[in-house]
N, C-alpha and C positions, 0 to 999 in steps of 0.2 A: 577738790582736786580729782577726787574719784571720777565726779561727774564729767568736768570737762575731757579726762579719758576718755570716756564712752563715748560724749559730744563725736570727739577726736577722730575716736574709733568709725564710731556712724560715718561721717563725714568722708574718713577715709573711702570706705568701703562702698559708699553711693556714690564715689566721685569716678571708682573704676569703671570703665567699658563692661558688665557684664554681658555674655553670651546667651543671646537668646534665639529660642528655632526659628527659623524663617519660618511662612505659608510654604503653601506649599505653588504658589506662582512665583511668590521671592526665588525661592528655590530653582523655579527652572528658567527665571530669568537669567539667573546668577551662573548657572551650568551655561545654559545661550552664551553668553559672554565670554567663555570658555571656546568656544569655536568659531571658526574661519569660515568664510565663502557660506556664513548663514541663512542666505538671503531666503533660502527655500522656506525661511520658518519668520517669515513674516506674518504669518497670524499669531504668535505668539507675541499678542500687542498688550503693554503694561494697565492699558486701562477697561481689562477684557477680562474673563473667570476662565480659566483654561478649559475644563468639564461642560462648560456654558458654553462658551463661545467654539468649541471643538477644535483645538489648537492641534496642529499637525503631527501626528504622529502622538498623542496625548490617548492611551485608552480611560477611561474613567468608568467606576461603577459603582452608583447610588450618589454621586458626587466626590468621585473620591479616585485618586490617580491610583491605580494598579498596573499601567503597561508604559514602555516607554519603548514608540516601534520607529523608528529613524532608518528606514533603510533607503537603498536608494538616493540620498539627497544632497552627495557628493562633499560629503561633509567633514571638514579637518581642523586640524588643532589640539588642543589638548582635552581630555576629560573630567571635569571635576564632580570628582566623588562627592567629595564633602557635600557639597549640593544635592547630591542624589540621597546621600542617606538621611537627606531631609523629609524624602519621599516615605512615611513609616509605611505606607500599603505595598509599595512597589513592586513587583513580582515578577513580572518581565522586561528583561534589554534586550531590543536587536537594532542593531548597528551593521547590521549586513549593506557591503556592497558599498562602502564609503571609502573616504582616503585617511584613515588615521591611522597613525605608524608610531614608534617607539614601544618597549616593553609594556607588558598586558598592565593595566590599568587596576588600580586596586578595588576589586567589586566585591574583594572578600570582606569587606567591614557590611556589606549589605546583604548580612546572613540571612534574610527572609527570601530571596530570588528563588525562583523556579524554573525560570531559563534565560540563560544567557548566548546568546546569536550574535558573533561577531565575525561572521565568513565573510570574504572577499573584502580584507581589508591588510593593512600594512605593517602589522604589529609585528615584531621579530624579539630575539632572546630566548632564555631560557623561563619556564614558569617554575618555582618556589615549589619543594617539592610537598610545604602544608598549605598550600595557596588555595584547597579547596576543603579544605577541615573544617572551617566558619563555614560553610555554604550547605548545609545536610539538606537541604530542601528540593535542590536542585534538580529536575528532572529531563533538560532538554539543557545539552552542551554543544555550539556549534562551533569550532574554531577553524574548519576549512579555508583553504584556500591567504593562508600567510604567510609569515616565515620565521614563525616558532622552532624552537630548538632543544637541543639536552632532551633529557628522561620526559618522558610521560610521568608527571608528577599522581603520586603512591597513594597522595589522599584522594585524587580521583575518582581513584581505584575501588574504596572506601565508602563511597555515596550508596546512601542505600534504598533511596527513593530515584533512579536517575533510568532514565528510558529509554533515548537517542543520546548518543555520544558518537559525535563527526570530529577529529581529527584530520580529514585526507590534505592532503595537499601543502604539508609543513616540513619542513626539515627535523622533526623529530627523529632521535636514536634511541640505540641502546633497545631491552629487550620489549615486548608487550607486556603489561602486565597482568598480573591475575585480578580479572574482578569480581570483586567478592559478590557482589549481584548479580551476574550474571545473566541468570538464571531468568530476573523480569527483563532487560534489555532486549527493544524490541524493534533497533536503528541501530546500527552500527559500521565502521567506516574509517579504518585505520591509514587504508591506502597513498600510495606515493612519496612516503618518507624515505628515513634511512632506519627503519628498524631492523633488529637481529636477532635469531635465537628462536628456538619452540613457539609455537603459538599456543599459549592454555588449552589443555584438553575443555574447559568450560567454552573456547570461544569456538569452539571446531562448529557450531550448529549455523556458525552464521558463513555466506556466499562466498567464494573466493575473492571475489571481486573486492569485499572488505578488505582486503589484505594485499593486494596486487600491488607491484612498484615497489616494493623493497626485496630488494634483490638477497639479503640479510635472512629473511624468515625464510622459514620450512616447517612442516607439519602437518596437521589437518586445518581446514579444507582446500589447503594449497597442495597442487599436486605434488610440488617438489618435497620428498621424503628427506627428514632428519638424517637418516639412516644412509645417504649418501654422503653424508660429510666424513671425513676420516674419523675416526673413533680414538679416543684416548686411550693406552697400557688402562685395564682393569671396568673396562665398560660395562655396564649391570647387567644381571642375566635379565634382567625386564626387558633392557631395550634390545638384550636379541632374541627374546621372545617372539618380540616384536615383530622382526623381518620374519622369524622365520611363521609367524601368519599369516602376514603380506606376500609371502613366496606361494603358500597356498591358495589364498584367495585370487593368486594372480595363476595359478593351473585351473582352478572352478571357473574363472573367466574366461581362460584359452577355449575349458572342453563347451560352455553353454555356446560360444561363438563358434564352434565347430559345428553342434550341435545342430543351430539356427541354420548356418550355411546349407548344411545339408536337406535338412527339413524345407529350404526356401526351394526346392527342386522341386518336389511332389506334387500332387496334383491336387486342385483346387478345396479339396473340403477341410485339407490343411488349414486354409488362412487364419484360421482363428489362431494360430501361435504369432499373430502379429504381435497379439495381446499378453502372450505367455514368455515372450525374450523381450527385451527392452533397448538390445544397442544392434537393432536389425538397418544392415545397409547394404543395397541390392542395386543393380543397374538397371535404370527407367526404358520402358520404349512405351510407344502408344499403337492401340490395332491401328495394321495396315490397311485391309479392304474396305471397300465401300458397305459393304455386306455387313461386315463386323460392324463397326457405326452403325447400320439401321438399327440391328441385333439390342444395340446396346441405349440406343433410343427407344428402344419397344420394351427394355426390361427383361429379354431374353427369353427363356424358357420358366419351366416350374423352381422355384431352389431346393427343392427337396430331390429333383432328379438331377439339376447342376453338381450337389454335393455328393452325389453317387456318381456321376460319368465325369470326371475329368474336365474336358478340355471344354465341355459343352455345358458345362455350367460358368466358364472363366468370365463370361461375358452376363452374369447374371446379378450387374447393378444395375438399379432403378435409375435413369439420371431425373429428375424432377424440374431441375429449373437448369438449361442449358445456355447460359448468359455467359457462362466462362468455358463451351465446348464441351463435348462429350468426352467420356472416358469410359475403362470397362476396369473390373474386378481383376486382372492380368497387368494394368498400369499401376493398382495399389499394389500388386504383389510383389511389383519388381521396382519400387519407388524407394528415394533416400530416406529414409523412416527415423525418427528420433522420439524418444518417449516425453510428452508435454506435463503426463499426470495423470493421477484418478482423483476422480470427486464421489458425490455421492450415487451417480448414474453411471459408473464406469470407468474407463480408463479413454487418455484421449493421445492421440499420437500424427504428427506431423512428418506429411509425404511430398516430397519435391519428386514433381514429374518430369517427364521428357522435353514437354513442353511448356515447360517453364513454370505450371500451374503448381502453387503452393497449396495446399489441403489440410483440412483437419479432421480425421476420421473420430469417432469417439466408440467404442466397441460399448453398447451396451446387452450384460445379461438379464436383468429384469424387467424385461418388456413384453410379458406374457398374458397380458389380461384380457386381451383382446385374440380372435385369429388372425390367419394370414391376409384376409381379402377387407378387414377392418382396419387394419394394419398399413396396408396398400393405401386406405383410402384418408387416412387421418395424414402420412405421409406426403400423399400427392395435395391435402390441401395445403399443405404447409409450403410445400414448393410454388404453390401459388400466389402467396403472399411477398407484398412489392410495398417498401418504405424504408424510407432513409435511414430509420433509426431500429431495424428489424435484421438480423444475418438473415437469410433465406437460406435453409440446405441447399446443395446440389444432389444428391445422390443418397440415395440408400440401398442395403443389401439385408437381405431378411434369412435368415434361418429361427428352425423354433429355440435352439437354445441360447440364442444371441445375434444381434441386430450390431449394422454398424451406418452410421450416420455420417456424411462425411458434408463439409462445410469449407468454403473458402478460408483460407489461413490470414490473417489480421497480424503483419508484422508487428505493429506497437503493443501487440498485447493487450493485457485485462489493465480495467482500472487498478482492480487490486494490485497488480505488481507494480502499475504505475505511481501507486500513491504510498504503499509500503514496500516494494523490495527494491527498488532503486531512489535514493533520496540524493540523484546528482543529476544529471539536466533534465531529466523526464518530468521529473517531480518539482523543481524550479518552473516549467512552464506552467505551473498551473496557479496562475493567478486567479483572483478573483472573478472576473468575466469567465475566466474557461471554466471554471469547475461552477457558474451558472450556466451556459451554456450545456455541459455534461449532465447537470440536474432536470433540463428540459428538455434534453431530449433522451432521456432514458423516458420522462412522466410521455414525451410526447410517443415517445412506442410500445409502454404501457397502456394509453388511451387506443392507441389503434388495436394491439390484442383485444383488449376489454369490449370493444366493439365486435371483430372480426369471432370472439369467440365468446358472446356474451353468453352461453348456455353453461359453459364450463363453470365448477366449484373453484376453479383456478386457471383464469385465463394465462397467466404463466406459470407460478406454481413455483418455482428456483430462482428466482431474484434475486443475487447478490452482486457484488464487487467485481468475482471473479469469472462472471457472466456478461458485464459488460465489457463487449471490447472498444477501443480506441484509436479510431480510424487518424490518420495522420494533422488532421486540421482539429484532433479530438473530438468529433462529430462521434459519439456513443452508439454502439450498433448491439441491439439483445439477443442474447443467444439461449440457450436449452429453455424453450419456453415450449407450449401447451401439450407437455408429454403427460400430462395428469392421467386423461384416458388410458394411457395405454401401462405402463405401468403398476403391475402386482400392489393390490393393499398392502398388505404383508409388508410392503416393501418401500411405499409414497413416505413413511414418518421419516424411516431412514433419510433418504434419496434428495427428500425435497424441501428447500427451503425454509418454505411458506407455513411446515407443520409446525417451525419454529413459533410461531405466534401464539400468544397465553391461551387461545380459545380451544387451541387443539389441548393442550396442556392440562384443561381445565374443565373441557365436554367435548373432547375426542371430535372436534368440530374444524371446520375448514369454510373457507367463503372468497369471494371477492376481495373482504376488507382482510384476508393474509395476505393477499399482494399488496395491499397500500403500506399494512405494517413492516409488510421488506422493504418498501419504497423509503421509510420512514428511517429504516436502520440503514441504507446506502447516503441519502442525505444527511444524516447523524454523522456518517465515518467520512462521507468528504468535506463539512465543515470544519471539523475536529483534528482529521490527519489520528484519530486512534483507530485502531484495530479493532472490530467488537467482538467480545467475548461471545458472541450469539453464532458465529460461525462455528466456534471449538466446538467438537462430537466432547469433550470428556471437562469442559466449562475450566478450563484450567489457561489463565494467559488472557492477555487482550485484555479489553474494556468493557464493561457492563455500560456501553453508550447509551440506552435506554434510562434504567437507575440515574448514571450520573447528571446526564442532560436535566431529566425531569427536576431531580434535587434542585439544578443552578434555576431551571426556570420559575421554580416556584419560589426563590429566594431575589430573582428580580438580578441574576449574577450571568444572566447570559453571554454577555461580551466577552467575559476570563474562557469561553470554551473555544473559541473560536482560533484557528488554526492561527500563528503570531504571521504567519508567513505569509498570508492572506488581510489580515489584521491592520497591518501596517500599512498595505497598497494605499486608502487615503482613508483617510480618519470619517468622511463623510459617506461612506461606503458601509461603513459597520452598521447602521441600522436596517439596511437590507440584508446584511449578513445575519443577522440576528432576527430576521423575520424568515429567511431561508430556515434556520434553524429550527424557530416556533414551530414549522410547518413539519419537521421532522417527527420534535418530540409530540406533537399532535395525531401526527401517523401514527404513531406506536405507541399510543394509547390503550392502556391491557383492554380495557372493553370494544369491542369492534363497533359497539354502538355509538362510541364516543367517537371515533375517528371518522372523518373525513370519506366520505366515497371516492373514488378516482378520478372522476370529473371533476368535483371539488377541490381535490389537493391540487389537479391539472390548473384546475382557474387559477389559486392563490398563485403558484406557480410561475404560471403566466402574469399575473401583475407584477409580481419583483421585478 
């Protein structure tokens, strides 16, 4: 009797449906089925190997699904999870830019994600306020542009590996919260909701911009002060500490604008306070005579007797390369002036002229290594230089304790701001062709320096990010480039780039192949969309893009570095992407003997 129990029992229990995991093609066939208007993912055909056959939108790496990039593909219906967490590798979702709507979808049972990208889609309701407590992995949040609701869910808040967090364009309320990470958060993008209330003293570092559109917030870095709101019977004495700092700081600002005001009257050997006030705005004109123009075509007189006589040194800019018109030292004085920054060569500040000409002057002090008539001449060869992918100065003005260089202004700005400090339509255009495109012709006016100044230890010498600007068609144009000569030893480690490379680090050494190794770390940062740590002066923040690259390449995991957002564009794209790549961490090679010459990186380059 015993026996036929067991019989019974077996019997039983092999006759149920047990649950077994799918592959991981079951899997994504089983999700496919799941959505509407699928036609876009017709390669994902039943009798194909996903990884093999390169199924759309499928990242794979060693054979093995880690990304799941769906954007673009107009795609609706429901989501199913279940299916996904079939995925054990799975590490990325982005679903950007499709039509899927009803409440966020459950992605928190697939606690291994690293980012989730679900902007420009249709999802609405409120999120679960532990709806992100399963997910600690998480380092890229993208929910823009939906119509999400209720609180900014608290486990969020809590992520402590999380980098970009985009929000804008939801119906969220209620207050912002405090994140407890803050501190690495290196994207951020709260704007256009209904929030209310303080903004974290932790979030005050990042752009107002982040916060614009809720009419609710005040605080820092939004101009509209707490301290305007009616106060409650029994208000802390902190927070009237508060204004009454604010009351001060806003007399220091009255008297330095006084100050300036006054100061902008004087006569010419003043100008160097362009660089010493920073909110200077004066009314433009350009010289009248014919005279004056020749004056300022010839470079004028001595600057050493310009900055003793007044009015007869006013006209004592160099113009160099007169493609956008002449101007004199009297147009910058009395130009709408706004402060852009300092870098390592100075301070740079943007002048709207009378006639319309936008400018970018950069004041530098450590340009002593040379004389005045060495100076003049390293100058004018520079103004001589003519290429698509090169700014040309226009103008320079020489004194011995400080030079000021002045440059066509580039409304789109640096790559840098374009690829980290706005991550809403600037940073959406850059698909994969544009940012090869942007890598070719930085290398292609890299190769034209490298030629035009082939004697130089650094035919640029400052290569980075925030050096290339981005002309409207994104056509890359390089700027602070072959100041090596002229610039204080003393002062090159500081100032320039290129000292960053291991050789300097290692035998106080410098070459040619420091520009390829900056080449190396701009191609690193625009494949990746990270920050590298190799800009910070004090190594704190960003990414060690070097380190991490090298680690994925030699682990054969290069695809997982590669920006999602780029990633996704077609799945048969990635291995160019991934040779772009190679070609980076190959630059930045600690040994200079190991990398690549400049012609060489130019050619790989040029094959992609």
């Amino acid at each position: 009797m015993a026996a036929v129990r067991i019989v019974f029992l077996f019997l039983l229990l092999g006759g149920l449906p047990l649950s077994c995991p799918l592959s991981e093609k079951e899997a994504l066939l089983k999700l496919k089925q799941s959505f509407t208007h699928s036609g876009s993912l017709n390669s994902w055909n039943p009798d194909s190997v996903p990884c093999s056959a390169r199924w759309t939108g499928i990242i794979c790496n060693k054979g093995v699904i880690t990304g799941l990039h769906l954007s673009g593909l107009q795609l609706s219906g429901t989501i199913d999870v279940e299916a996904l967490i079939q995925l054990p590798s799975l590490r990325t979702i982005s679903l950007i830019d499709n039509k899927f709507t009803g409440p966020i979808p459950e992605f928190n049972k697939i606690g291994v994600l690293k980012a989730l990208l679900l902007t420009r889609n249709q999802f609405f309701g409120d999120i679960p306020d532990d709806f992100f407590s399963t997910l600690t992995s998480l380092k890229k949040v993208y929910l823009s542009s939906n119509n999400f609701s209720g609180n900014i869910p608290n486990s969020l808040a809590q992520l402590s590996h999380l980098l970009e967090l985009h929000l804008d364009r939801n119906q969220f309320s209620g207050p912002v919260p405090h994140l407890k990470y803050a501190s690495i958060i290196t994207s951020l993008d709260f704007s256009n909701n209904n929030l209310q209330g303080q903004i974290p003293d932790s979030l005050s570092k990042f752009d107002a911009k982040a916060f614009a559109g809720n009419e609710g917030l005040c605080g820092n870095p939004l101009p509209k002060s707490c301290e305007d709101n009616a106060s409650p019977p029994g208000e802390s004495q902190a927070n009237i500490s508060k204004l009454v700092v604010a009351s001060l700081i806003a007399v220091v600002v009255f008297l330095m604008v006084f100050i300036f005001l006054s100061a902008s009257k004087r006569r010419e050997d003043e100008f160097s306070m362009l660089g010493r006030d920073r909110e200077e705005v004066v009314e433009v004109h350009v010289p009248g005579s014919a005279q004056d123009r020749q004056s300022i075509r010839r470079g004028g007189g001595d600057s050493r007797r310009g900055s003793k006589q007044g009015k007869a040194g006013m006209s004592d800019l160099v113009v160099i390369n007169d493609e956008k018109g002449t101007f004199g030292l009297a147009d910058l004085m009395k130009a709408a002036a706004e402060v852009l920054g300092n870098g390592g060569l100075g301070s740079a500040y943007k002048a709207v002229m009378a006639n319309g000409l936008s400018v970018v002057v950069k004041r530098m002090r450590e340009m002593n290594k040379i004389g005045k008539d060495g100076f003049d001449a390293e100058m004018r060869r520079l103004g001589r230089l003519r290429h698509q992918n090169i700014l040309t100065p226009l103008a320079y003005h020489y004194r011995r304790e400080e030079k000021l260089v002045v440059s066509e202004y580039v409304p789109k700005g640096s790559l840098l701001y374009v690829l980290h400090g706005d991550r809403g339509a600037c940073h959406a255009d850059l698909d994969w062709e544009t940012r090869l495109i942007i890598v070719k012709g930085i290398a292609s006016g890299l190769g034209f320096l490298h030629s035009e100044f082939a004697t130089y230890d650094l035919p640029h010498g400052n290569l980075k990010s925030s050096n290339v600007l981005l002309c409207d068609d994104y056509e890359p144009l390089l700027s602070d480039y072959a100041f090596h000569p002229l610039i204080n030893p003393s002062n090159a480690s500081q100032a320039m780039f290129a000292y960053k490379a291991p050789e300097y680090a290692q035998n106080q050494e410098v070459s040619p192949k420091s520009d390829v190794y900056c080449l190396g770390i701009i191609i690193l940062e625009i494949m990746t969309s990270k920050f590298p740590s190799q800009y910070l002066t004090n190594g704190k923040g960003g990414t060690d893009v070097v380190q991490w690259v090298s680690s994925a390449v030699a682990e054969k995991r290069e695809a997982e570095l590669i920006d999602p957002e780029i990633a996704n564009d077609a799945a048969d794209e990635l291995d160019r992407m991934v040779q772009l790549l190679t070609i980076g961490a190959d630059c930045t090679h600690a040994s200079p003997q190991q990398r690549p010459d400049m012609k060489e990186a130019i050619r790989r380059i040029e094959e992609i």
